[in-house]
C-alpha positions in Angstrom: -22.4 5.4 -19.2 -24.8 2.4 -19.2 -22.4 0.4 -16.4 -22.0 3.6 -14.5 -25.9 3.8 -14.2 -26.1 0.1 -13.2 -23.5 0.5 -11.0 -25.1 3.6 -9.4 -28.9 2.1 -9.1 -27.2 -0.9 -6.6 -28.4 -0.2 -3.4 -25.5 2.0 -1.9 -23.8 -0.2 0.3 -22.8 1.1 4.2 -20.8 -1.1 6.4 -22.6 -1.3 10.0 -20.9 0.0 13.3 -19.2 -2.9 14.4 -20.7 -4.5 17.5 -19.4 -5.7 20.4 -18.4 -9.2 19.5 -16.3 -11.3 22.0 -15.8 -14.9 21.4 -13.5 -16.1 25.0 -14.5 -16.9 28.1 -13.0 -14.8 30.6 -12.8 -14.8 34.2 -14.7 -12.3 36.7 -13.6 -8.2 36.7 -11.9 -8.8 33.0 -12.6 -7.3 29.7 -14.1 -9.6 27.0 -12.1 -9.3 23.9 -12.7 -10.9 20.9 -9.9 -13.5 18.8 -10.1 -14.0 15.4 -7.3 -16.7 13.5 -6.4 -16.9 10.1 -3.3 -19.2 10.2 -2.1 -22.0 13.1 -0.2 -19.7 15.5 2.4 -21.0 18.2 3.4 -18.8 21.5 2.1 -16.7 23.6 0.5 -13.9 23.9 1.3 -11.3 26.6 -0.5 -7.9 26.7 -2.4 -5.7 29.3 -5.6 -4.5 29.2 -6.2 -1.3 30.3 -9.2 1.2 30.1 -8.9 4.4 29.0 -11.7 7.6 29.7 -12.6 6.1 33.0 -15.4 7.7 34.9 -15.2 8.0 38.6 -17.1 5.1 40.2 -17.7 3.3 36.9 -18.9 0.0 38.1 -17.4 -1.7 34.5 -13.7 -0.3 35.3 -11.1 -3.2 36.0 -7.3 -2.5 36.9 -4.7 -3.2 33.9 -4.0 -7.0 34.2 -1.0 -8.9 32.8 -2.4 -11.7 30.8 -1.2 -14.9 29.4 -3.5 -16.0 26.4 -2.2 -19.4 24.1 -2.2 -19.5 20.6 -5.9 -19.7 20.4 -6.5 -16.4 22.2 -7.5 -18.1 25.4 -6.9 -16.6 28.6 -3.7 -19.3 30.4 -2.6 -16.6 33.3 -3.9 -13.2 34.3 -2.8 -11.7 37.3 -5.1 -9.4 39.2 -3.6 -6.0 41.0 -5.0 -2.8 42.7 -2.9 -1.0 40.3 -3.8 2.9 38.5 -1.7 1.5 35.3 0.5 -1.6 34.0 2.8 0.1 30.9 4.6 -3.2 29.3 4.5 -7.0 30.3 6.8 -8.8 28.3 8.9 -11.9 28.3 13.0 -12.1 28.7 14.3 -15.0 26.6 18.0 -14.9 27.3 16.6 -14.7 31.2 13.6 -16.6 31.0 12.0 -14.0 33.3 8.8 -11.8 32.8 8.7 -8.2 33.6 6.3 -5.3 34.1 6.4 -1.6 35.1 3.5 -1.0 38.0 2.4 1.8 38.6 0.2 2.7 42.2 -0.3 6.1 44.2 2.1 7.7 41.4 4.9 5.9 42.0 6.3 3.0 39.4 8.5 0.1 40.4 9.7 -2.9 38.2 8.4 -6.2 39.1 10.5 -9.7 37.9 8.4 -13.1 37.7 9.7 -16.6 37.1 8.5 -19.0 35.2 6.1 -20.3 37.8 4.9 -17.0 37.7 6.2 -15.7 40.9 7.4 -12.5 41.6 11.0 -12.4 42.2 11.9 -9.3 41.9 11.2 -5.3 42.5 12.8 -2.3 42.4 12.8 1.4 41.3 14.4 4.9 40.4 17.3 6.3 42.4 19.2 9.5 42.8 15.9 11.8 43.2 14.7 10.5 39.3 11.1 10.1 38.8 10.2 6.8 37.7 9.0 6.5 34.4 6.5 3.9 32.8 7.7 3.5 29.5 10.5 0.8 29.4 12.1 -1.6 31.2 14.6 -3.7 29.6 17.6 -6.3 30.8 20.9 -5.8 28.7 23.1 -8.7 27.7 25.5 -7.9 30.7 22.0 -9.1 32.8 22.0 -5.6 33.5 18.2 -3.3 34.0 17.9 -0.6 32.4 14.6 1.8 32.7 13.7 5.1 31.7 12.9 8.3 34.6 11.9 11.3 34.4 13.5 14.9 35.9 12.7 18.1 36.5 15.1 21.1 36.0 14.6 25.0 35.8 15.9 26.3 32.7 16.0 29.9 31.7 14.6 29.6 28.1 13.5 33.6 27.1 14.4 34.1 23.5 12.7 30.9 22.5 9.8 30.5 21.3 7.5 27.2 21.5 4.2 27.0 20.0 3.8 30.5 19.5 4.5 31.6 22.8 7.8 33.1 24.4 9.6 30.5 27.0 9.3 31.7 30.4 12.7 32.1 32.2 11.6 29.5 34.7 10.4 26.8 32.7 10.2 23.7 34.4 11.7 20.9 31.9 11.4 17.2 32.3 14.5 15.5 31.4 14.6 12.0 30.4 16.7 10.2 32.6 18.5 6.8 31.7 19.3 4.6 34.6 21.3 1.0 34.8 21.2 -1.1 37.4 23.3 -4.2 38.5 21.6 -7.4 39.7 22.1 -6.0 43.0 20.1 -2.5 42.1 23.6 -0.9 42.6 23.5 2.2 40.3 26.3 1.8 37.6 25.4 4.5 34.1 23.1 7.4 34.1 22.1 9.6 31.4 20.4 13.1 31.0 19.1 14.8 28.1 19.5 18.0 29.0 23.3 17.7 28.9 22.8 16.3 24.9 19.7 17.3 24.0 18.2 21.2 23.5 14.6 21.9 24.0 14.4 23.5 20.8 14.5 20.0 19.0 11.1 19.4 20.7 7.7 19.8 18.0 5.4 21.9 19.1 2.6 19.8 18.7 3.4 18.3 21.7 2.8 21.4 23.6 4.7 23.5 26.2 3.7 23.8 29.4 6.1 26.5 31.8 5.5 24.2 34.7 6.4 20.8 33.1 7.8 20.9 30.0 8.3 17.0 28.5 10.0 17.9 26.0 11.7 14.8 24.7 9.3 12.5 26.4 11.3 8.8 26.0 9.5 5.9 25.7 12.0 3.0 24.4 15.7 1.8 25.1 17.1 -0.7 23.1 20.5 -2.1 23.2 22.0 -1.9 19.9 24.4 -4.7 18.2 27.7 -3.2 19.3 26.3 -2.7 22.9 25.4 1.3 22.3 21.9 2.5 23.2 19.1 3.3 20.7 16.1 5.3 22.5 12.9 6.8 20.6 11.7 10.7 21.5 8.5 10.4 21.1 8.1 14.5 21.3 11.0 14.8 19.2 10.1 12.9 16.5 13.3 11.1 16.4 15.4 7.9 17.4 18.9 8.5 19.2 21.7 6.5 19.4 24.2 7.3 22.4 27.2 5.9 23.6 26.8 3.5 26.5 30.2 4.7 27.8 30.4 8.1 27.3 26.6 8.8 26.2 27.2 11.5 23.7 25.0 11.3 20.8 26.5 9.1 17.7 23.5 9.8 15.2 19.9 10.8 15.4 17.2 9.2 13.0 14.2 11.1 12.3 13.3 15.0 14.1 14.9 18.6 13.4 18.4 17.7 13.1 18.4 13.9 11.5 22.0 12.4 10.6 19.8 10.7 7.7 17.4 11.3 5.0 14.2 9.4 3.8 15.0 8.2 0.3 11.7 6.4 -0.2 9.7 7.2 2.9 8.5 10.5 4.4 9.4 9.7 8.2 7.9 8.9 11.1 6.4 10.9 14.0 4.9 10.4 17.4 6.6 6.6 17.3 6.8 4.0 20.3 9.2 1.1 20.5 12.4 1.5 18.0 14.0 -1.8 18.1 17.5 -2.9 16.0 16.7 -6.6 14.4 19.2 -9.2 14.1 19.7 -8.4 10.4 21.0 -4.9 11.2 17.3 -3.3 10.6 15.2 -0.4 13.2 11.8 -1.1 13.3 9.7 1.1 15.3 5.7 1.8 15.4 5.1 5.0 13.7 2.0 6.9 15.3 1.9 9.2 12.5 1.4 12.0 14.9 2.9 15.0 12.3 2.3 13.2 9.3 -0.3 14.8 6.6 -3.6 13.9 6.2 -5.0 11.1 6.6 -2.5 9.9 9.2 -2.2 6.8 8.7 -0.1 4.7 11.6 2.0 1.7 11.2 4.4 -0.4 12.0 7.7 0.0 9.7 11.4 -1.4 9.1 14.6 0.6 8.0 17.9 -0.1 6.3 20.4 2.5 7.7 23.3 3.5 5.7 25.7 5.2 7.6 28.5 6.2 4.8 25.6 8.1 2.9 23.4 8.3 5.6 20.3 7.5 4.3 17.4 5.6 5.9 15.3 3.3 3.3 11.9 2.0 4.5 12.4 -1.7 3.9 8.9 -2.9 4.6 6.2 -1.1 6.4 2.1 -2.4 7.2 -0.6 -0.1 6.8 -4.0 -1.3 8.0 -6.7 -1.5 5.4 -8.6 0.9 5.8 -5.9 3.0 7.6 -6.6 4.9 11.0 -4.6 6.6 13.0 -3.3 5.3 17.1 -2.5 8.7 18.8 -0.4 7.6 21.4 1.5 4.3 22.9 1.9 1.2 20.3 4.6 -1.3 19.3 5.7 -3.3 16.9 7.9 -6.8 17.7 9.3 -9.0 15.4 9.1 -12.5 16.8 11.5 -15.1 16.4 8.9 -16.8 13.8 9.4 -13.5 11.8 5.9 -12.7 12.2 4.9 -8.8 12.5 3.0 -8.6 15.8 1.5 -4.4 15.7 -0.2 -2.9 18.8 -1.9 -0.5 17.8 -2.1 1.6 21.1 -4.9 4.3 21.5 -7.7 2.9 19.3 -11.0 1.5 19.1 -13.1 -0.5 17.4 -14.2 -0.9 14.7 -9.9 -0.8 14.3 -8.3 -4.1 16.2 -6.3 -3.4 18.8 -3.1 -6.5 18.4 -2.6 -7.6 14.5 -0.4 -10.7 13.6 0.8 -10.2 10.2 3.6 -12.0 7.9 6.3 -10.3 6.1 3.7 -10.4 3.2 1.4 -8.2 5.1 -1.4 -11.3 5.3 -2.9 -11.3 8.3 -2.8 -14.5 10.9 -4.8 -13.4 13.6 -6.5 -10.0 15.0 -7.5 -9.4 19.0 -10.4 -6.8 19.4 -10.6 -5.4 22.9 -13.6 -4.2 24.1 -14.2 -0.4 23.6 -11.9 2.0 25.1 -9.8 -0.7 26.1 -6.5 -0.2 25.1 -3.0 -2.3 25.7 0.3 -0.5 26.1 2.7 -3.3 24.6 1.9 -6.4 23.4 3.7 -9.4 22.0 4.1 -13.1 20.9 6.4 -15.2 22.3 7.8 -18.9 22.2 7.8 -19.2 26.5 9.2 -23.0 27.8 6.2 -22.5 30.6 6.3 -25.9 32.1 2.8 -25.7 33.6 -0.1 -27.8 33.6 -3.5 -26.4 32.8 -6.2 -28.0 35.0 -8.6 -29.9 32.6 -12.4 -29.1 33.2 -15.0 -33.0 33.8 -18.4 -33.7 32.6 -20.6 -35.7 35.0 -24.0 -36.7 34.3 -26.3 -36.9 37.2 -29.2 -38.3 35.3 -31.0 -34.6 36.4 -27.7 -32.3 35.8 -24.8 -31.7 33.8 -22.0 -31.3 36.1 -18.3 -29.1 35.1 -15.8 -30.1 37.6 -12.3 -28.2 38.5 -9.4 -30.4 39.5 -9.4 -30.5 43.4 -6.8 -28.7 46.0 -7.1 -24.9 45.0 -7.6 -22.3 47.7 -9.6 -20.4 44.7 -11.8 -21.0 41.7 -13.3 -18.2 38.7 -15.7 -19.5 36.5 -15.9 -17.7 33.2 -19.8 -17.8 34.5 -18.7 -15.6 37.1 -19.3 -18.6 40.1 -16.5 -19.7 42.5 -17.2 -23.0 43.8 -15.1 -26.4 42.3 -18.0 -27.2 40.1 -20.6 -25.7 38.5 -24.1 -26.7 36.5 -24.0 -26.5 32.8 -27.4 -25.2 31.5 -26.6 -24.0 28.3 -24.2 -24.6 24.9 -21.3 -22.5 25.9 -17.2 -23.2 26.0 -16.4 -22.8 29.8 -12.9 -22.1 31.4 -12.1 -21.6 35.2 -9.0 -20.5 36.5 -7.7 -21.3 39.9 -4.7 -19.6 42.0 -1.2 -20.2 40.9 1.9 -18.1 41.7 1.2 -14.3 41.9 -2.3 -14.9 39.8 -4.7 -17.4 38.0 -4.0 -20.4 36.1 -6.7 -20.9 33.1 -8.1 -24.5 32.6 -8.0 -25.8 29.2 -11.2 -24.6 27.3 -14.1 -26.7 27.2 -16.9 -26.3 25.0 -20.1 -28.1 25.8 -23.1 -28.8 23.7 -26.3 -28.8 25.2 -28.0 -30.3 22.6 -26.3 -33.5 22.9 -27.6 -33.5 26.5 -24.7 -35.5 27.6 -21.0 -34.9 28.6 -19.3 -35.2 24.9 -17.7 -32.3 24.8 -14.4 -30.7 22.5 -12.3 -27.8 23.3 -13.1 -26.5 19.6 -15.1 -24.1 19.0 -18.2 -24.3 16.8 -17.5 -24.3 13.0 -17.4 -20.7 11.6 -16.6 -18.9 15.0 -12.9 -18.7 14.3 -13.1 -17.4 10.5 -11.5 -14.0 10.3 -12.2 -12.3 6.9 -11.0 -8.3 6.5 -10.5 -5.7 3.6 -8.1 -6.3 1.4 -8.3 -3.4 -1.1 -11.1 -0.2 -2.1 -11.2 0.3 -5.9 -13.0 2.9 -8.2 -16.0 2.7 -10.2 -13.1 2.2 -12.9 -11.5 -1.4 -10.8 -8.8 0.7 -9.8 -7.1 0.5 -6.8 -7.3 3.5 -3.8 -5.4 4.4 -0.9 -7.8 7.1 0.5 -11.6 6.9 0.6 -13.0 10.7 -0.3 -16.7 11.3 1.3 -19.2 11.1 -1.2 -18.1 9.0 -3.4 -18.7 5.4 -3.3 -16.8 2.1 -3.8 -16.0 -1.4 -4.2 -14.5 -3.1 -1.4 -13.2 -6.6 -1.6 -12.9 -8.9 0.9 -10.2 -11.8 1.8 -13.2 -14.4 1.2 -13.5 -13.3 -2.5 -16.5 -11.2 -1.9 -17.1 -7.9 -3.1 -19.6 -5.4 -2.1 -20.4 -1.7 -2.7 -20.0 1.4 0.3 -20.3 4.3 0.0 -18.4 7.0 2.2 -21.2 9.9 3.8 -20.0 13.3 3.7 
């Protein structure tokens, strides 16, 4: 008993709320966001942030913003818009295009940019179909495929949905498949209602008589063999369909999967199923219907279609595990690395992980809260830009920062807009000036005000980069737990080799 007393008179240990730490400059009417790296990263980074729970008039709202940031989490593009909602920026290798889905005045369109970060493209739904902000993708034919949304009258008495009967004039939302040449001629469509029967929906989602979203789509992927893989978020479950014919070839996952879960207890609520070059689906599981404590995650399967059985392959679970409600994804990047957006959360939860295949984590993006990103990725991206670089003149009275000359518009991370700026305190300083449909960053440039002079580095000070994060919770007993129970207390170790005692309050 005599180590459980001594462990027991330690003052009880209870982490703080974590605070609002941001560590990057970043230009006027954007969201500070804090980076944290563990391991040398290359790439890019593209996400959106976009702020959830806004009030009317809240003076601290900023539209979503398709953002560039290096492998050092600093801000290279952004581009501004009057936009209510940006659902994916992402990069198109085989094209070496960008692409976006906008959405303004309830109407989405989907925008192409070049490498010089131009817009070159735009286009929407046809055939009455209800654009939908989910995905956009280009196939290997160089063909567009996006997602829409349409609404049908269905007689649906005798069913029942959540308890309640189904009104003979329900109004369902079908999820609506639409391909598109090069030339936005229309060439395959695809409806749900003529493959899929709203009784495969959960009823967590909800029914609603006067817009029913039953399936609710919200990734296409082409598969190996040129078929279509596309994730129900409302039916818990990932379809394959023919790209030809579009009848349904198997179903992972929901009321009526083709598989089973030797090893793994499904997914639910999931975003972004994706096949991998070595014949894998990964997919970001919400966790929606899973059991308490819901824990979301991103997660890889093996599929065996001769005894039809999915096997969970590798999966990362945060520590400690939380649960994303809605949106997500989960890319695999050419450098193998894990990169999990974690959707509808806050903080003290990141929002963006990099992780390896051994779950270690190489960096972690904190947005501020109730900032949220849709998608988010890291890419290897040929940009063949040049940053402008940020001089130091000394005046003998001032320190002077200087932009490059010839730009119709400068930012200061200070918030000023002229070419050059006073620097009165110790601070790393960007400015980003106008360059194809947004803002170019400058190369970071951290100043020392100590030194009262111009020597500068583009490091940051010693310490400010260190990430360290929770790599188990054990017993009293050393051993290990996967689920913290209030009232009772713990040791938590840390990836720096520290331990320390917290307890959880009923």
């Amino acid at each position: 008993m005599g180590k459980y007393l001594f462990w027991l008179s330690l003052i009880l240990f209870i982490a703080p709320v974590d605070a609002q730490n941001f560590n990057r400059p970043v230009p006027p009417n954007y969201y500070p966001y804090q980076f944290i790296e563990t391991n040398n990263l290359s790439g890019y980074f593209l996400t959106c942030p976009l702020k959830l729970n806004v009030n009317p008039g809240d003076p601290n709202y900023y539209a979503p913003t398709p953002t560039l940031l290096d492998s050092n989490g600093f801000i290279v593009w952004y581009m501004p818009n009057e936009a209510a909602n940006i659902g994916d920026f992402k990069y198109f290798e085989n094209e070496q295009v960008f692409g976006y889905i906008r959405t303004a005045n309830g109407h989405a369109s989907y925008q192409l940019l070049d490498l010089n970060l131009n817009i070159v493209d735009s286009f929407t739904n046809l055939n009455n179909v209800e654009a939908d902000a989910h995905e956009f993708q280009i196939l290997s034919n160089g063909n567009y495929i996006i997602g829409g949304i349409k609404d049908s009258i269905m007689n649906l008495v005798g069913y029942t949905f959540n308890g309640n009967p189904g009104s003979p004039n329900t109004t369902v939302k079908a999820y609506i498949i639409q391909e598109y040449n090069a030339s936005h001629q229309l060439v395959f469509e695809w409806n749900s209602l003529n493959h899929i029967f709203p009784t495969e929906a959960y009823d967590m989602y909800g029914y609603n008589v006067n817009g029913f979203d039953y399936c609710h789509g919200n990734s296409i992927d082409e598969d190996l063999d040129g078929n279509l893989i596309i994730s129900f978020r409302h039916l818990n479950a990932v379809y394959k369909i023919d790209h030809l014919t579009g009848n349904i070839i198997w179903i992972l996952g929901g009321k009526s999967s083709d598989f089973t879960f030797p090893n793994d207890g499904g997914f639910s609520g999931q975003h972004d199923a994706r096949r991998q070059p070595d014949g894998t689906i990964s997919l970001f599981d919400n966790a929606n219907s899973a059991p308490p404590p819901r824990k979301s995650r991103g997660v890889k399967y093996s599929l065996d279609t001769i005894n039809w059985t999915a096997t969970r392959t590798w999966q990362y679970i945060h520590i400690p595990s939380f649960f994303s409600r809605a949106m997500g994804n989960h890319q695999i990047n050419g450098s193998n690395q894990h990169i999990i957006n974690y959707g509808w959360n806050y903080r003290p939860n990141p929002s963006i992980l990099v992780v390896d295949n051994l779950g270690m984590i190489d960096a972690r993006i904190n947005f501020a809260d109730s900032v949220v990103s849709y998608r988010s990725y890291l890419n290897q991206i040929p940009l063949s830009i040049t940053r402008p670089e940020i001089t130091c003149t000394n005046d003998g009275i001032n320190i002077v920062l200087s932009a490059p000359s010839g730009f119709a518009e400068y930012r200061w991370s200070t918030g000023e807009t002229g070419a050059s700026i006073y620097a009165n305190q110790s601070d790393t300083f960007q400015v980003w000036v106008n360059y194809g449909a947004g803002y170019l960053g400058s190369i970071p440039f951290y100043f020392d005000q100590l030194l009262s002079d111009c020597t500068v580095g583009i490091e940051e000070p010693e310490g400010e980069n260190q990430l360290v994060y929770i790599i188990g919770y054990y017993d009293l007993l050393g051993r290990e737990v996967d689920y913290q129970i209030p009232g009772q207390l713990y040791i938590v170790r840390f990836s720096n080799g520290k331990k320390e005692m917290k307890y959880f309050p009923k």
